[in-house]
N, C-alpha and C positions, 0 to 999 in steps of 0.2 A: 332622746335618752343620752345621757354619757358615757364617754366609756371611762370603765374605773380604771383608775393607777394608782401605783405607791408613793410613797414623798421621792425614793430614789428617782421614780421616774418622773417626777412633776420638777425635781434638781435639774435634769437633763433636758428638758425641754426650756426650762427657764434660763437655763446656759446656753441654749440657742437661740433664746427669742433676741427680737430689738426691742426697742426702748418700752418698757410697762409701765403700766395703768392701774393701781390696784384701788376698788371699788371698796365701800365699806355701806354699812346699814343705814335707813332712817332710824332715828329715836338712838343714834349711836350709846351703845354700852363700851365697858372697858375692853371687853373680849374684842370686840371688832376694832377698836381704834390702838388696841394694843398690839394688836396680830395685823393691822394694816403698819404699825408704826417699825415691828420690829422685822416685819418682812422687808418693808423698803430699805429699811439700813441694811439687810444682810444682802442684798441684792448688789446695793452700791458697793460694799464689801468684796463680793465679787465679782467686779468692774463693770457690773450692768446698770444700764442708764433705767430710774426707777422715780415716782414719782406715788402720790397716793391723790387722788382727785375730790377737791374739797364738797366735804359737806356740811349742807348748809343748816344742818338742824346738832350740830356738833357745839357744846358749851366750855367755858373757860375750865370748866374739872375735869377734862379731857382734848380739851385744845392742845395744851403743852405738850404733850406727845408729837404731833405733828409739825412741829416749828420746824421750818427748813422742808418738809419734806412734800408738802402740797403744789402739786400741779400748777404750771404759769398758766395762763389762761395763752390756748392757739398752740398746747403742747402737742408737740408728734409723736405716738404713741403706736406701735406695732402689736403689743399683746395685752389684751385687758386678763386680771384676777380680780375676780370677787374672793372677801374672805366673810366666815361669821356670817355667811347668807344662805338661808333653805330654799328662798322661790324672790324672781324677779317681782313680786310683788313691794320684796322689801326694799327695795332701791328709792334713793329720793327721792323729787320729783328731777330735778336737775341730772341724775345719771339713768333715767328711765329710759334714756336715747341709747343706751348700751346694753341692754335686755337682751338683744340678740347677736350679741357681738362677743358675747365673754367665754373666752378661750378656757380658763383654767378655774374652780373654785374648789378651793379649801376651806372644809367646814366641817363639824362636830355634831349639828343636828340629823338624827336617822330620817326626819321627815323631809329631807334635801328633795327637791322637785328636780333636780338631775339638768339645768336648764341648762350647763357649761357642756363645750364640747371637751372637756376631762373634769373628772371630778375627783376629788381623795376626801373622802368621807370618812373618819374615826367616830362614829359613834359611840363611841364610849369613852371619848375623851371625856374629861372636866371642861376644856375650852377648845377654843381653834388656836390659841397659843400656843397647848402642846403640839399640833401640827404643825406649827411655824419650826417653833426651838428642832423640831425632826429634821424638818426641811434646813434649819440654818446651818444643822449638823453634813448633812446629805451637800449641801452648796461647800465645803468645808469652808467657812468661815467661823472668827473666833468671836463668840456673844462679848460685846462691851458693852460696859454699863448703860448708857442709854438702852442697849436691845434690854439689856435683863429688867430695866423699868418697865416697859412696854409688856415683858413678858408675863412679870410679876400681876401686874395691875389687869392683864387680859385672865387670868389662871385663880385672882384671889378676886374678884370681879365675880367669875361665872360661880364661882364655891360659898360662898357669902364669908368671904375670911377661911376657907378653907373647912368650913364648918357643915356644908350640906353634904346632903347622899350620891353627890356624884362625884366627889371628890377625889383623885387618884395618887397611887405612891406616885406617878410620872410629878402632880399637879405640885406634892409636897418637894419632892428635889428638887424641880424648877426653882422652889422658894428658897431651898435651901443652899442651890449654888448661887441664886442673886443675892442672897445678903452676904456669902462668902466672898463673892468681889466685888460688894462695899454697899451693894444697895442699903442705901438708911429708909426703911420698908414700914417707918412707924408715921411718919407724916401722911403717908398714901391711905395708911390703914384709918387712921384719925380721919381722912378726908371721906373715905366712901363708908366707914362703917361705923363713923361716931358721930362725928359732927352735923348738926340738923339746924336749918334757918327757923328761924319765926314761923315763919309759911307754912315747911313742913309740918311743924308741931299743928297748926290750925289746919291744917288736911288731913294729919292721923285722927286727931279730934272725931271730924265731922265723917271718916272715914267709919270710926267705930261707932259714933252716936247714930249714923242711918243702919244699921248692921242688920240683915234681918239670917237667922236659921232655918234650917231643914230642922222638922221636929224632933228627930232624933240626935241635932245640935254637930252631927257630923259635916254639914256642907254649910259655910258662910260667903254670904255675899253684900259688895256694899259698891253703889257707886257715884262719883262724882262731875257737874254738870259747865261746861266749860264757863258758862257766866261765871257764876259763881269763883273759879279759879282764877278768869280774866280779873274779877274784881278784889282780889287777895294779893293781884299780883304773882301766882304762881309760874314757876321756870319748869324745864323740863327734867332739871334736876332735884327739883323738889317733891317732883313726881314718879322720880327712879324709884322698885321695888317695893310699894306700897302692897304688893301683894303678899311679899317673905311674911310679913308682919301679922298677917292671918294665921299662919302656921304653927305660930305661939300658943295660940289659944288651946286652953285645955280641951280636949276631947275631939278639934275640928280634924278632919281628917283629907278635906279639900277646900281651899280656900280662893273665890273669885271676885277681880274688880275691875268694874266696869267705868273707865273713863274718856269722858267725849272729846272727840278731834276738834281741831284751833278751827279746821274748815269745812266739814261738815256736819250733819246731826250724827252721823257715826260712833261708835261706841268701840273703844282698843279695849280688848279684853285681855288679859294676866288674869291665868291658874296656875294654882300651884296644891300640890298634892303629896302626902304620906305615902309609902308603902301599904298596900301593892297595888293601891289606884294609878291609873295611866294616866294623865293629863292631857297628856298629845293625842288621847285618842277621845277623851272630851271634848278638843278642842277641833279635833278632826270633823265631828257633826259639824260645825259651823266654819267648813273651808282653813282651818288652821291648822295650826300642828306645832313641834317642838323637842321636847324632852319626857318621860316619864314623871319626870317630877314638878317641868315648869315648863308650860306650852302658854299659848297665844293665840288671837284670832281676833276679828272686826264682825261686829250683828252691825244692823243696818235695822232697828226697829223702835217701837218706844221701850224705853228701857226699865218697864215694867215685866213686860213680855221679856224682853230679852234676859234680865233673872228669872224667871221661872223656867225657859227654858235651858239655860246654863244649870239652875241647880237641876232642874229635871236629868240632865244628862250626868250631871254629876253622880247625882243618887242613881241613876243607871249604872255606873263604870263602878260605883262601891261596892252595888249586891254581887258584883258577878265573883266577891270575894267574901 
């Protein structure tokens, strides 16, 4: 178990550590590489030696953040942070050699598995960015734009544009002090919330032409089989939040998709959920967890069985309201 502390006191110990290490997710999102990117700069800000250690499932939509700030290979490294991480499961494979070595992590999900010896858990952030910007305040350093990039894109990332139910007044000031010193915040927005490749368009397609319902049209599910995406040519950004897009539909009130790993027959599952359905605690039957409104989790079955039991538990988590 960890023990909890505040960001004052996660400031204070990071102004004692030597040189850090900060970890960031597989399947990296904006929240993690933006909360890895702007914590290293406010680190080096104040005069601590910081570095963020490369991963390798990380894409050029999120690359640029980290220019400059990625680990040399043979770095010496005294204090690991995980940020944006619930359980050492989610480490890549290349930082899975740190699972029991992470001294500090900052994160926003309440299903955090507690694996750091400190932890600072805001559950009710919007993102682990608003932990950061606390802590960069706590370190007193002053946010420059680079950081407020990082911030922004970690905060409008987790929100869907600022648009979802978890979205906070902290999440909106964030946005609103980085465009007041100078962030141009409409390219990012075009990037992660507008603009779609070829590819994407032919995997919402076949996302919605497999769809199948719960009969009373509240819980959908639909999934897709790695051939098939190997043979499209699909990215991993092409494959970012395929699940929001279920939440449109009129009536659904839980939406799940099931899509198969590059390496094994495994199946990464995204749910996503209405009020006052739990997600995380859907996802929780099958060793996951998350958010209330967007959790996660991997079956390991055929992925027939694996939708009946996913809606099964769905349509469990909905009658209990």
């Amino acid at each position: 178990m960890s023990r909890k502390i505040d960001v004052c006191q996660a400031a204070a110990l990071l102004k004692q550590a030597g040189p850090v290490l900060i970890l960031t997710h597989r399947r990296p999102d904006g929240d993690t590489v933006g909360s890895a990117a702007a914590l290293c700069r406010a680190l080096r800000k104040a005069g601590k030696e910081a570095f963020v250690f490369a991963n390798e499932d990380i894409t050029p939509r999120l690359g640029f953040l980290l220019e400059g700030l990625t680990a040399p290979q043979g770095y010496a490294f005294d204090y690991v942070v995980a940020v944006d991480i619930a359980d050492t499961t989610l480490l890549t494979e290349s930082a899975k050699v740190f699972a029991d070595k992470i001294d500090l992590c900052l994160d926003h999900h309440p299903s955090n598995k507690e694996f750091a010896k400190d932890l600072v858990l805001h559950g009710k952030a919007a993102a682990t960015g608003e932990v950061i910007y606390l802590l960069a305040k706590e370190l007193g350093v002053e946010i420059d734009l680079p950081m407020w990039e990082a911030l922004y894109i970690a905060a409008a990332t987790d929100t869907g544009c600022f648009k979802f139910s978890n979205t906070t007044p902290l999440a909106h000031r964030m946005a609103a002090d980085a465009i007041e010193a100078g962030l141009d915040f409409l390219p990012h927005n075009r990037t992660f919330f507008e603009a779609k490749s070829k590819v994407r368009f032919l995997i919402e397609r076949k996302m919605f032409d497999d769809m199948i319902f719960s009969d009373n049209g509240e819980v959908c599910c639909s999934h897709l089989e790695r051939a098939w995406l190997n043979e499209i040519g699909a990215t991993d950004d092409d494959l970012d939040n395929l699940s929001t897009l279920t939440m449109s539909l009129e009536g659904v009130k839980c939406g799940i998709i099931l899509t198969q790993n590059k390496k094994d027959k495994a199946y990464k599952v995204s749910v996503r959920s209405h009020r006052p359905a739990d997600a995380s605690r859907i996802c929780g039957n099958f060793g996951g967890g998350g958010h209330p409104r967007a959790a996660g989790c991997t079956v390991d079955m055929p992925v027939q069985e694996a939708c009946a039991a996913l809606m099964a538990a769905a349509a469990e988590e909905l009658a209990k309201w």
